[in-house]
C-alpha positions in Angstrom: 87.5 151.0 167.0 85.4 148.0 167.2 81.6 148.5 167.6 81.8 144.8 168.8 84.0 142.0 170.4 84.0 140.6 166.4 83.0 136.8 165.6 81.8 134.9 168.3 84.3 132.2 169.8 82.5 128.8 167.6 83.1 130.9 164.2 86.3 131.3 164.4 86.9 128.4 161.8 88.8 126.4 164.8 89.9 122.3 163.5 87.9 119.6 164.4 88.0 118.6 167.4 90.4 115.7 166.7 93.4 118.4 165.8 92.9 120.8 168.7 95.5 119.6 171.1 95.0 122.6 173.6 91.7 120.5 175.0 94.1 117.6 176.4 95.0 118.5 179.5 98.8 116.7 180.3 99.5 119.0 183.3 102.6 117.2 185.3 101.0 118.2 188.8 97.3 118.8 187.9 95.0 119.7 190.6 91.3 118.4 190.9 90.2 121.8 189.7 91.9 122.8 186.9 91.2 122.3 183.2 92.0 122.5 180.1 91.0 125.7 178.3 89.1 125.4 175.1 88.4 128.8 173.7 85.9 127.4 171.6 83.6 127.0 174.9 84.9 129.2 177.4 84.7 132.4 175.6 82.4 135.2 176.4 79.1 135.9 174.2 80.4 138.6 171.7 79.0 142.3 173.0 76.3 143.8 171.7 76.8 145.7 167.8 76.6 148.9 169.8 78.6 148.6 172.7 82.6 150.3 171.9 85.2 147.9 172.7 89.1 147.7 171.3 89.7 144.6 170.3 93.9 143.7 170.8 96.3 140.9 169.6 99.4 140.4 171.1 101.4 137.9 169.7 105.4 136.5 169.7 105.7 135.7 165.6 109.6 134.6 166.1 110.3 136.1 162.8 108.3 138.1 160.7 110.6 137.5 157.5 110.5 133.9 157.8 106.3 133.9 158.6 105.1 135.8 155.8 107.2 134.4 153.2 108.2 131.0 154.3 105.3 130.2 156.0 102.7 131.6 154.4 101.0 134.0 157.3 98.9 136.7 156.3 98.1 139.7 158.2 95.1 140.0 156.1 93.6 137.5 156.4 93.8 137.3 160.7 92.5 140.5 160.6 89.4 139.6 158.8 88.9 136.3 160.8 89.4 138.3 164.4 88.4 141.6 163.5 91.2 143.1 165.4 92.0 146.9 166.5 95.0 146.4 167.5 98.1 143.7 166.8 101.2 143.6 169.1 104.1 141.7 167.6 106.9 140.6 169.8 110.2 139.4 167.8 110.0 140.2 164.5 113.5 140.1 163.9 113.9 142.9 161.6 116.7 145.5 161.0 115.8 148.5 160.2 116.2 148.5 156.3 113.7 145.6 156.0 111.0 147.7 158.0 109.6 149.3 154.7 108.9 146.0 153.3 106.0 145.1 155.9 105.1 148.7 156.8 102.1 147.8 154.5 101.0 144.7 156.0 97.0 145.5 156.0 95.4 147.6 154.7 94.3 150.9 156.3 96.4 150.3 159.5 98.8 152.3 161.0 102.5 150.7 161.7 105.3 151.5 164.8 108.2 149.4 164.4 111.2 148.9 166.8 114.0 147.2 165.9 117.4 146.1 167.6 120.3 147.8 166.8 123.3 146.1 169.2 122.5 142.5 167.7 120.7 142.9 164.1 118.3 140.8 163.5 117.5 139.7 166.7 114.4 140.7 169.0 112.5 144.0 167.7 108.5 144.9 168.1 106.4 146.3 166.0 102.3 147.6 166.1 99.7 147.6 163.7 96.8 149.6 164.8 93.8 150.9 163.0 93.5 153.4 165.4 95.4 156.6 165.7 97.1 157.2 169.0 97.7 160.1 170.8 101.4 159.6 170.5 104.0 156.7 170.1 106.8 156.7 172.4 110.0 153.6 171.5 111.7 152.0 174.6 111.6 153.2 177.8 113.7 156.2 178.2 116.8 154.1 180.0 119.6 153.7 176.9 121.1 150.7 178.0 117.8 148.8 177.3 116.2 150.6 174.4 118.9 149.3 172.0 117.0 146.0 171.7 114.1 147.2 170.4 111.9 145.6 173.5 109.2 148.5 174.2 106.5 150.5 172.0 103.9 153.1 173.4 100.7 153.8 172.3 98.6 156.3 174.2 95.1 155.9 174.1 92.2 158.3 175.0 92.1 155.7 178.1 95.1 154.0 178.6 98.2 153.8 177.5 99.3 150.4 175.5 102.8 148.7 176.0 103.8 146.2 173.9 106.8 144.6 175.5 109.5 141.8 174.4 111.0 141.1 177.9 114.5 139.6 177.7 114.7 135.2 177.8 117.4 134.8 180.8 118.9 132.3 177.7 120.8 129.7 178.2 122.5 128.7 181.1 120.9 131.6 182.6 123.4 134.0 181.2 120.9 137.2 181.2 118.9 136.4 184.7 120.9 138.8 186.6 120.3 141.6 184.2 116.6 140.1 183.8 115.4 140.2 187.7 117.8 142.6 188.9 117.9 145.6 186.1 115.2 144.9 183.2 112.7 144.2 185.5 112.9 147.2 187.8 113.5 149.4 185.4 110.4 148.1 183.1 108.2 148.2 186.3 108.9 151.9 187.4 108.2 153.0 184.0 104.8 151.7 184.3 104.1 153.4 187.5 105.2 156.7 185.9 102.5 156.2 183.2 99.9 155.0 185.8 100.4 158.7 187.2 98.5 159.9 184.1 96.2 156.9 183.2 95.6 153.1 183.1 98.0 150.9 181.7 97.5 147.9 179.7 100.9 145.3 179.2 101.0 143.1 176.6 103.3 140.9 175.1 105.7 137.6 175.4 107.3 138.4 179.6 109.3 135.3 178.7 107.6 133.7 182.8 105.5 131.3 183.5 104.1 132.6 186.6 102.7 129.6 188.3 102.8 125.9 188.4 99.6 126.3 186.4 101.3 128.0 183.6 103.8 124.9 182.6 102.9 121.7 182.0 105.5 120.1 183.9 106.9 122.5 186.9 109.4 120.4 188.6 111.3 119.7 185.7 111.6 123.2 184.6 112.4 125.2 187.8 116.1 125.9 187.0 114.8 126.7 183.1 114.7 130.1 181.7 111.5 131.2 182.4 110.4 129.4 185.0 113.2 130.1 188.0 111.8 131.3 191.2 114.1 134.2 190.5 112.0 135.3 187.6 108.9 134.7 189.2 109.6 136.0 192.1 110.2 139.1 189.9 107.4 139.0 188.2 105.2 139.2 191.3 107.2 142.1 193.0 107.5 143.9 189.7 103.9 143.4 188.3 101.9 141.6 190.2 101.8 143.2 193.5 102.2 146.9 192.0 98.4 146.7 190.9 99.2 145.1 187.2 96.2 142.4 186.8 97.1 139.3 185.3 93.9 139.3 182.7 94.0 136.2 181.4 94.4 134.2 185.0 91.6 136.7 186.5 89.1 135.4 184.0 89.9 131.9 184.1 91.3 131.1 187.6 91.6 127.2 187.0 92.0 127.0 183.3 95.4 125.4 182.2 96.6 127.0 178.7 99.3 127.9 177.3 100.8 130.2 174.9 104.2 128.6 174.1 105.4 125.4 172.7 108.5 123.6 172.3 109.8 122.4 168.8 107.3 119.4 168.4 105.5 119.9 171.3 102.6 121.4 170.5 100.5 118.0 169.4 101.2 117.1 172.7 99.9 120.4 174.3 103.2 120.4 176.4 103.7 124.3 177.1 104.3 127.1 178.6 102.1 130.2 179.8 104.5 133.1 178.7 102.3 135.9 177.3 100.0 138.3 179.3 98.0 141.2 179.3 98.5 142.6 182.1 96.2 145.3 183.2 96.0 148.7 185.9 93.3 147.5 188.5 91.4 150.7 187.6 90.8 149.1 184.3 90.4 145.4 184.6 86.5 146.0 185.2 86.4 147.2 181.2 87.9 143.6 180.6 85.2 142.0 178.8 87.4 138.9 177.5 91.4 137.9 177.7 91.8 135.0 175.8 94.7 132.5 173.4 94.2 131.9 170.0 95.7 128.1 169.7 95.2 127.0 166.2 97.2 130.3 165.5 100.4 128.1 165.1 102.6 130.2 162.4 105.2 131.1 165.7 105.7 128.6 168.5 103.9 130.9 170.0 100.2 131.4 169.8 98.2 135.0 169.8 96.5 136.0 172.7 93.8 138.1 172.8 91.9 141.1 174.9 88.5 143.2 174.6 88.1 146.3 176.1 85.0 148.2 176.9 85.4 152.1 175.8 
């Protein structure tokens, strides 16, 4: 575990200031008080060399395959920059017999892989962890959705970690029945049994943008996966009012960032708010800092991020 939060937020080796696109804020339906998060400036002071924290990644890398090799991502070399405990990957993408080729990813860290096995190649989670958890559970316990490879487990002295790969509702809306109406549910009461025992931390792409805050241009999106007031009206009976703490949004109440791009709209900072840490209320005061990663840009997705206090 970390002794500290890692490099504070202006040594990060962020772009100049002229290629960070995150700091324009193009919200559709802006309000007076909301702005555009920067995490170069709105970051937390790191803690203290002797104060224990975990320090946890969460990130959607649409393809592992295709990142490391076409790409050019290294593992490596974001775990030396953020001095991470913990990295949550969300759609790797991998069948089973490719698994052994990125067990190895860094060095001294610990791998759990999940992988879809009714569509190959398609969804699949994986974490690498530097520390060792109390155990490692896949999917959660209900066969009809633990063949996608959606859920991992890891239990922690203090909590127990999910990372989670919710299903898109896809085009046309073809899976938002079995989103709001089974997934959902389902994903929610297994929470709640876990809470029995400890906190609970959530992390990962919930494929919802919450709020009008959390897309940069709501009224043109409301009958787009991820976005319907079906799936947000989900979202906040299934997580939000069952005690799970939107992180992120707690710390930065007006901040407008996102997470999620489309194909060439990321320059423009057109996106979408998709990925959370979500957190049990009992834990949320241990929340030191819950923060994006923009210049991260391997995935249309960017890495978010979360410190813990131990």
């Amino acid at each position: 575990m970390s002794s500290m939060a890692g490099l504070g937020a202006s040594q990060h080796g962020y772009p100049p200031r002229s290629h960070e696109p995150w700091t324009k804020l193009v919200h559709r339906e802006r309000l007076p008080e909301w702005f555009a998060y920067n995490p170069k400036t709105m970051r937390p002071p790191p803690l203290s060399h002797d104060t224990k924290c975990m320090k946890i990644l969460s990130w959607n890398i649409n393809g592992l395959h295709d990142v490391v090799t076409t790409k050019g991502f290294s593992a490596r070399d974001l775990a030396q920059r953020e001095n991470f405990d913990v990295l949550c990957l969300q759609e790797t993408h991998l069948e089973e017999k490719d698994v052994e080729k990125f067990k190895n990813l860094i060095a001294d860290y610990d791998s759990y892989w999940s992988c879809s096995v009714s569509r190959l190649g398609y969804s699949g989670t994986a974490v690498i962890s530097r520390v060792k958890p109390i155990s490692v559970q896949y999917g959660i316990g209900i066969r009809e959705h633990d063949h996608e490879g959606r859920v991992i487990t890891l239990e922690f002295d203090g909590f127990y970690l999910l990372n989670a790969y919710v299903p898109n509702s896809g085009r046309f809306l073809r899976r938002l029945n079995y989103r709001v109406n089974n997934w959902d549910p389902c994903f929610s009461n297994y929470v709640k049994i876990l809470e029995k025992s400890k906190p609970v931390i959530v992390a990962g792409d919930l494929n919802c943008a919450r709020q009008s805050i959390d897309i940069h241009n709501p009224p043109a999106k409301t009958k787009s996966a991820g976005f319907t007031i079906e799936e947000r009206e989900s979202f906040e009976t299934n997580f939000s009012s069952k005690g799970l703490v939107d992180t992120f949004r707690k710390q930065h109440p007006n901040a407008v960032g996102y997470t999620f791009w489309g194909e060439n709209q990321r320059i423009t900072n057109k996106g979408w708010r998709l990925d959370y840490f979500l957190a049990s209320e009992s834990i949320t005061d241990k929340v030191h800092d819950s923060y994006i990663l923009p210049d991260v840009s391997f995935s249309d997705h960017s890495p978010i991020g979360l410190v813990l206090k131990l």
